[in-house]
C-alpha positions as CSV (number, residue, x, y, z in Angstrom):
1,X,-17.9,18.9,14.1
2,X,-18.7,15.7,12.7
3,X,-18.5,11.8,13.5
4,X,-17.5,8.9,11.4
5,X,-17.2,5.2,11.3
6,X,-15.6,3.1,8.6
7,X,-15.4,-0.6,8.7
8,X,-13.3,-3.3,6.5
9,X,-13.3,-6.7,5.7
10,X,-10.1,-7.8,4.0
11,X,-8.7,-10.9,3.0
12,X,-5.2,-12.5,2.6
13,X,-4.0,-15.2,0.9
14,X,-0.4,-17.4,1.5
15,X,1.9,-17.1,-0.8
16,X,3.1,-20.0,-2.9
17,X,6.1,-20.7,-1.4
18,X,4.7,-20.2,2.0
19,X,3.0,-22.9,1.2
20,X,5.7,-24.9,0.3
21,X,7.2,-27.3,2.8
22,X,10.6,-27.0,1.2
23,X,13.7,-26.4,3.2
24,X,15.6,-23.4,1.9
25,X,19.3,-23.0,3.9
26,X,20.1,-19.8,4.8
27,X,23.4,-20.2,6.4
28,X,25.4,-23.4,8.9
29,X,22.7,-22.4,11.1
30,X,19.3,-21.0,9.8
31,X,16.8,-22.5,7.2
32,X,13.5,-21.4,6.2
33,X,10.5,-23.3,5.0
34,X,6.6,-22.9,4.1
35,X,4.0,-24.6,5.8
36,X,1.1,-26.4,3.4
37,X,-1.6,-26.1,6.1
38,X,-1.8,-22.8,6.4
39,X,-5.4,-20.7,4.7
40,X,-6.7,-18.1,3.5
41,X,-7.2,-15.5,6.1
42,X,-9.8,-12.1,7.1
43,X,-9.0,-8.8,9.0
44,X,-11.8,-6.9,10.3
45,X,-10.9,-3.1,11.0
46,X,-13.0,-0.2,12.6
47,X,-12.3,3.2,12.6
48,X,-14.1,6.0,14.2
49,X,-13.1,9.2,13.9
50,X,-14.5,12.6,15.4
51,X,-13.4,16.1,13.5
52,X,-13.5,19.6,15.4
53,X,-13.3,22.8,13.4
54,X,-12.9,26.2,14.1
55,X,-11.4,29.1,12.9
56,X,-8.4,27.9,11.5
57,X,-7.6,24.8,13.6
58,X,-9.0,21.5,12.9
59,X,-8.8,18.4,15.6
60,X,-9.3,15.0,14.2
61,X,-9.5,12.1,17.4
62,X,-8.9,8.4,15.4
63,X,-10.1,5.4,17.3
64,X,-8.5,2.4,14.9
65,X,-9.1,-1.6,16.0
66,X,-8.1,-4.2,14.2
67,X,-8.6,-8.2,14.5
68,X,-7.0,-10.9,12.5
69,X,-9.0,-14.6,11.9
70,X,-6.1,-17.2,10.8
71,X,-3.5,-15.3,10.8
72,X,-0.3,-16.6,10.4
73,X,3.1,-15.8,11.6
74,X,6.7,-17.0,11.5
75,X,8.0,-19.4,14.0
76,X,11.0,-21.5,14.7
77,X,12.2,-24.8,16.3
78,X,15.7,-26.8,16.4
79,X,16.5,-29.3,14.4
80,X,19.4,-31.7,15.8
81,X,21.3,-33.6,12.8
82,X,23.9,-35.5,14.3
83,X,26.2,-33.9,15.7
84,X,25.4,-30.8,14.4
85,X,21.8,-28.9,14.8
86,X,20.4,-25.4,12.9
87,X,16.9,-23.2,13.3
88,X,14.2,-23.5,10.6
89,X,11.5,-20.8,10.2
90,X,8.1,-21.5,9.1
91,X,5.2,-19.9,9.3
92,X,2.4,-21.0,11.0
93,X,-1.4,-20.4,12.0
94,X,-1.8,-18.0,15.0
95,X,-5.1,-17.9,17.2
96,X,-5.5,-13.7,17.1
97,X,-3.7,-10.6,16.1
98,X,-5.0,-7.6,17.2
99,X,-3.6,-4.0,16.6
100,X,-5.4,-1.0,18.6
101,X,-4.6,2.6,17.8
102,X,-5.5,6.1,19.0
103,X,-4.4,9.2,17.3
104,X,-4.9,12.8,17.4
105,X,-4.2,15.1,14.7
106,X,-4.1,18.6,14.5
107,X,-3.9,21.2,11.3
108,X,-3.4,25.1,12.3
109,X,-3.7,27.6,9.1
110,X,-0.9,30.0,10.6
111,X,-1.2,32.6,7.8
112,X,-4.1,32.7,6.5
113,X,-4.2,30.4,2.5
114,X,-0.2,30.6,3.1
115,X,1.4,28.6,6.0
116,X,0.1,25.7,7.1
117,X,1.5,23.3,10.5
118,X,-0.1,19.9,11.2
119,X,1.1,17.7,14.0
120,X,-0.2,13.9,15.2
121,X,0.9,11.2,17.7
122,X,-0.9,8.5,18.8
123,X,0.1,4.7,20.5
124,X,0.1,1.4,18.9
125,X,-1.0,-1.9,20.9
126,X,-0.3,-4.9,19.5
127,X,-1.8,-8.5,21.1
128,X,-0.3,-11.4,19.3
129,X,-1.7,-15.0,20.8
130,X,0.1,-17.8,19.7
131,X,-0.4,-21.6,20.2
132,X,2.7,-21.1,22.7
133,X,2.9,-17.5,23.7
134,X,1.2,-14.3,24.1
135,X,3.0,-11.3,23.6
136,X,1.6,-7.4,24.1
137,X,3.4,-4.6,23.1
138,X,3.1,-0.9,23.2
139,X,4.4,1.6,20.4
140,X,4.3,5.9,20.6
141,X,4.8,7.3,17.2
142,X,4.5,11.1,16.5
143,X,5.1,13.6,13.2
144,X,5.2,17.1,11.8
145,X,4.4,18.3,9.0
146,X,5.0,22.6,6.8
147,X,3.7,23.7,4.2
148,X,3.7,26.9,3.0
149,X,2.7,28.8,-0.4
150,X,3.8,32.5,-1.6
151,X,3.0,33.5,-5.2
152,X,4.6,30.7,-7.2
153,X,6.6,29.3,-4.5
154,X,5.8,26.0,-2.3
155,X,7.3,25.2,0.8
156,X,7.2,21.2,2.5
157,X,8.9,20.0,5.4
158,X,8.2,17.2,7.1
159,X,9.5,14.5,10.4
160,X,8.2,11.6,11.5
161,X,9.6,9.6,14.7
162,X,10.5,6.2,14.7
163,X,7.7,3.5,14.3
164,X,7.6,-0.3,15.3
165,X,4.9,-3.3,14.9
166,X,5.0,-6.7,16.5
167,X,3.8,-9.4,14.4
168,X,3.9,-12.9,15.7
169,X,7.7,-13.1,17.8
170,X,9.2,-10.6,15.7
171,X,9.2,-6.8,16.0
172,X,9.4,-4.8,13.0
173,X,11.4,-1.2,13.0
174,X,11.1,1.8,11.0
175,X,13.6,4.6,11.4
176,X,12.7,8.6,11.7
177,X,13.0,10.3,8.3
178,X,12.1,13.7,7.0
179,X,12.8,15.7,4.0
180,X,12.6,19.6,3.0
181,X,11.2,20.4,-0.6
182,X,11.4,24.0,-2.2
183,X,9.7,24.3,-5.4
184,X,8.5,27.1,-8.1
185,X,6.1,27.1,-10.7
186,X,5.9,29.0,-14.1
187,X,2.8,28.5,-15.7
188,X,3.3,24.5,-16.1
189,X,6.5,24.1,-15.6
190,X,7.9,23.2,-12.1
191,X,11.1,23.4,-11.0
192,X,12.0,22.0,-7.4
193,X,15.3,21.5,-4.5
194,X,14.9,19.5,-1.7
195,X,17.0,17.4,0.7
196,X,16.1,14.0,2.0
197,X,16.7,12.7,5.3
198,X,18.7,16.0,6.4
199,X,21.0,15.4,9.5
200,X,20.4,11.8,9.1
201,X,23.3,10.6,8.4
202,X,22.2,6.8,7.6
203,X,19.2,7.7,6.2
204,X,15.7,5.6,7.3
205,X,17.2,2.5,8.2
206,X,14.7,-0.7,8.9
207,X,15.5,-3.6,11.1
208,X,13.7,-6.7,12.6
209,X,14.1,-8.2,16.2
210,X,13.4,-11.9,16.8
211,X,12.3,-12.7,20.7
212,X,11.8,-16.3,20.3
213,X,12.7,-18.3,23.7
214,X,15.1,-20.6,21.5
215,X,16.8,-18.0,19.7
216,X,17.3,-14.2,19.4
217,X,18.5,-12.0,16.7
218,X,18.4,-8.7,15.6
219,X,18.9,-7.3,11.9
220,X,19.2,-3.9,10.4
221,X,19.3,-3.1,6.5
222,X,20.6,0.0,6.0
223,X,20.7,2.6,2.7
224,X,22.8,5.5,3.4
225,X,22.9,7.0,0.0
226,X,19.3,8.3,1.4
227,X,21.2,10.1,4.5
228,X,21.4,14.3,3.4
229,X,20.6,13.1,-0.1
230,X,20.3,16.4,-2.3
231,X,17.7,16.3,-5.1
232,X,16.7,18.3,-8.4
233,X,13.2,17.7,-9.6
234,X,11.8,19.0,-13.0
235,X,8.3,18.3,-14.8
236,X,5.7,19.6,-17.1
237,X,2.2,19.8,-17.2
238,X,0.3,18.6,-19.8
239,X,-3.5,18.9,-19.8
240,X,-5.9,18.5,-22.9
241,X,-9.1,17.5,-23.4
242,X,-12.6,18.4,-21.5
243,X,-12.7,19.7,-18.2
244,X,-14.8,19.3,-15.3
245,X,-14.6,20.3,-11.5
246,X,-14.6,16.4,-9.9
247,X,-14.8,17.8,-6.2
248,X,-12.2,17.4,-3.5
249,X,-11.6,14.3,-1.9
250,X,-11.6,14.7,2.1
251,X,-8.6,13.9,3.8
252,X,-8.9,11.4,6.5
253,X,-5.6,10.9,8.1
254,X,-6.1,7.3,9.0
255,X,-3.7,4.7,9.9
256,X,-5.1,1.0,8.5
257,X,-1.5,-0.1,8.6
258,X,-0.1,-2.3,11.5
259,X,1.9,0.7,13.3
260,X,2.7,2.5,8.9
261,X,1.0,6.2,9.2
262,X,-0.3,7.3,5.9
């Protein structure tokens, strides 16, 4: 067993034209604009993780917390122009963000150097405290994961549930996707078949969900050509030069993404 705790500083900087306090019209009724007093901004994360092996199961428990200084996220008021009136976004400082997260993984070696099943869930909690509003909200996320290996075959399969983040008044959606990759090698050639996004018709769609008091919306972009998408990969090895054995790099299975799994 072991026990681990990893802890970030990161910055983030507005972009130029979020700085900018031009007026860009969207449509008669939306218009978006930057806002030149935001700053430069930090996120703090911690993650502690505890591992459990044995026999041919390994546990990971993930602990993940995350807290924003200046943050900054879109709002939007009403502008009346005569007779006639339309929304501008900005964006704008917030006074905290904060993402929680608990996870549990779990890897089961079902044949022994041959088939392999790994599983995780977990919850989001996102706190977003605005100068006008505070907002929780709760988000369940879960995935599977096969791989399996016979002579110069390779087996993957993978699914992973929908996933959602709230940021500020606006919830952000990720749709279930999953694939299935067969693949064989011959010396260093590879040769591989695999479908993406099988029995998902529409593919991973992504949409966004506004919930300010003044207005609501919802958005979804969508890119169906992804939906039971058939796929031929080929590629070839090429390797030259010294060797040396550069160790393997543990795999941590952390999530440092608001409500993205890696």
């Amino acid at each position: 067993m072991s026990l681990r705790y990893n802890f970030y500083i990161l910055s983030f900087l507005p972009t130029l034209s979020a700085l900018s306090n031009f007026e860009q019209q969207m449509n008669k009724y939306e218009a978006t604009a930057g806002n030149s007093q935001l700053k430069p901004g930090r996120s703090y994360a911690n993650i502690l993780a505890y591992d459990l092996r044995f026999n041919r199961i390994n546990i990971q428990c993930n602990g993940y917390y995350q807290i924003n200084k200046d943050p900054t996220a879109t709002s939007v008021r009403r502008i009346d122009n005569g007779d006639s009136f339309y929304f501008l976004y900005n964006s704008e400082l917030m006074k905290s963000f904060q993402h929680l997260q608990f996870m549990l993984f779990v890897n089961a070696e079902l044949i022994k150097n041959r088939l392999f099943l790994s599983a995780r869930g977990g919850i989001n909690r996102f706190i977003n405290i605005g100068y006008k509003y505070v907002h929780y909200y709760n988000d369940y996320f879960s995935g599977i994961q096969l791989d399996g290996n016979y002579k110069n075959w390779t087996l993957s399969a993978s699914l992973t549930s929908d996933m959602s983040r709230l940021t500020g008044e606006t919830i952000f959606y990720t749709s279930k996707n999953a694939y299935l990759d067969l693949k064989y090698r011959h010396k260093n050639f590879h040769i591989g078949i695999g479908v993406l996004n099988p029995l998902l018709p529409d593919g991973a769609p992504t949409g966004t969900r506004q919930i300010y008091p003044i207005v609501q919306s919802k958005s979804w972009n969508y890119t169906r050509d992804t939906g039971n998408m058939v796929y031929l990969s080929l590629n070839y090895s090429l390797s030259f030069g010294h060797k040396y054995d550069s160790g393997q790099k543990k795999l941590y299975n952390s999530d440092t993404e608001s409500g993205v799994m890696k």
